[in-house]
C-alpha positions as CSV (number, residue, x, y, z in Angstrom):
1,X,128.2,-35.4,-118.1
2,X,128.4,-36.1,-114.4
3,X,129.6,-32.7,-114.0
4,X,126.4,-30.9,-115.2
5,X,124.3,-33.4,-112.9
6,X,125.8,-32.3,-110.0
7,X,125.4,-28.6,-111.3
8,X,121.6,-29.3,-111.3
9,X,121.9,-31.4,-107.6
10,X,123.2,-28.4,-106.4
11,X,120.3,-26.8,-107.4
12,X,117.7,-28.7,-105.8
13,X,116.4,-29.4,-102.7
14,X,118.6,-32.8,-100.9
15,X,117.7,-35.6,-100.3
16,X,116.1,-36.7,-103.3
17,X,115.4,-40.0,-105.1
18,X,116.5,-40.5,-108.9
19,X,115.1,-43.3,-110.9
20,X,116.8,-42.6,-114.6
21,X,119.1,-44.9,-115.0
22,X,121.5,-42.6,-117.2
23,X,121.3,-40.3,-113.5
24,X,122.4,-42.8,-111.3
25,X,125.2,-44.1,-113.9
26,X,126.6,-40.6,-112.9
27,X,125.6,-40.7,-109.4
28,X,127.9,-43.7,-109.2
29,X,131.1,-41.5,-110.9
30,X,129.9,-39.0,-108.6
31,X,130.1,-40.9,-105.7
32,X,133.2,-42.9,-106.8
33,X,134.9,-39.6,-106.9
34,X,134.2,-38.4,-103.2
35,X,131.6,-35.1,-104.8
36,X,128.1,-37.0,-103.3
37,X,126.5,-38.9,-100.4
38,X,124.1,-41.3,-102.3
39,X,122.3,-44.5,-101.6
40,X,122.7,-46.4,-105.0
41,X,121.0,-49.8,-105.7
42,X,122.7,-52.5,-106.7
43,X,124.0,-52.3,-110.3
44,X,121.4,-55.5,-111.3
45,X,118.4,-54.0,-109.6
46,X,115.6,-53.6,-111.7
47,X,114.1,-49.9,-111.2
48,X,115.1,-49.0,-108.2
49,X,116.2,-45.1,-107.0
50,X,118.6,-44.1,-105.8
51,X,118.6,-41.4,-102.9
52,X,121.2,-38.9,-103.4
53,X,121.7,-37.3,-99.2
54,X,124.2,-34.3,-99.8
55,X,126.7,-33.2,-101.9
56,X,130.3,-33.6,-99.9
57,X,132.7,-30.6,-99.7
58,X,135.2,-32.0,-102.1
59,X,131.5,-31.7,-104.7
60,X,130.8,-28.2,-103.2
61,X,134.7,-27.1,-103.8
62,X,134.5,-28.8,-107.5
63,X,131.6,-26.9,-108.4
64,X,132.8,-23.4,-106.8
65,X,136.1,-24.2,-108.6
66,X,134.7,-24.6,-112.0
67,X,132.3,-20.9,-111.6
68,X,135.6,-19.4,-111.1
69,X,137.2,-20.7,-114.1
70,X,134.7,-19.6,-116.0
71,X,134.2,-16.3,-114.8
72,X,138.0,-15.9,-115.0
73,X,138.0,-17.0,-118.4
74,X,138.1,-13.9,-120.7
75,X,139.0,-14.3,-124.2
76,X,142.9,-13.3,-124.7
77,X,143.4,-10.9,-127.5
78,X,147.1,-10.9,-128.8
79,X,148.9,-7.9,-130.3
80,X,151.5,-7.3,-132.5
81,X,153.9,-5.6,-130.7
82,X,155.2,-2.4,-132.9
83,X,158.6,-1.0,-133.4
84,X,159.0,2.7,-132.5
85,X,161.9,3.9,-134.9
86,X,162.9,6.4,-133.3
């Protein structure tokens, strides 16, 4: 997922040049969606990298975003509620 690719872009060291072409189908979404700066070839190029610059704020917020929803998501445990009879 595009998501996880910009996980590991975060990761590494920018700029950089990516030649799978699976990685630059999400480098485009990426890009598309405001989260990278990237240099992508032309969708009929043969082979050619891309060079992915930076990763934007909006990708920086994103990611920062998603750590806190996980680390904020604890598993809820539901209780009955008991009757004091009193």
């Amino acid at each position: 997922m595009p998501m996880e690719y910009l996980l590991g872009l975060h990761r590494d060291e920018l700029p950089l040049f990516e030649s799978d072409i699976r990685n630059i189908d999400k480098l485009r979404v990426l890009s598309a969606a405001g989260m990278v700066e990237v240099r992508l070839p032309p969708p009929d190029a043969p082979h050619q990298p891309a060079q992915v610059l930076y990763i934007t704020g909006l990708g920086c917020a994103t990611l920062r975003a998603r750590s806190a929803q996980r680390c904020s998501a604890a598993p809820v445990v539901q209780r009955e509620l008991e009757c004091s009879a009193d």
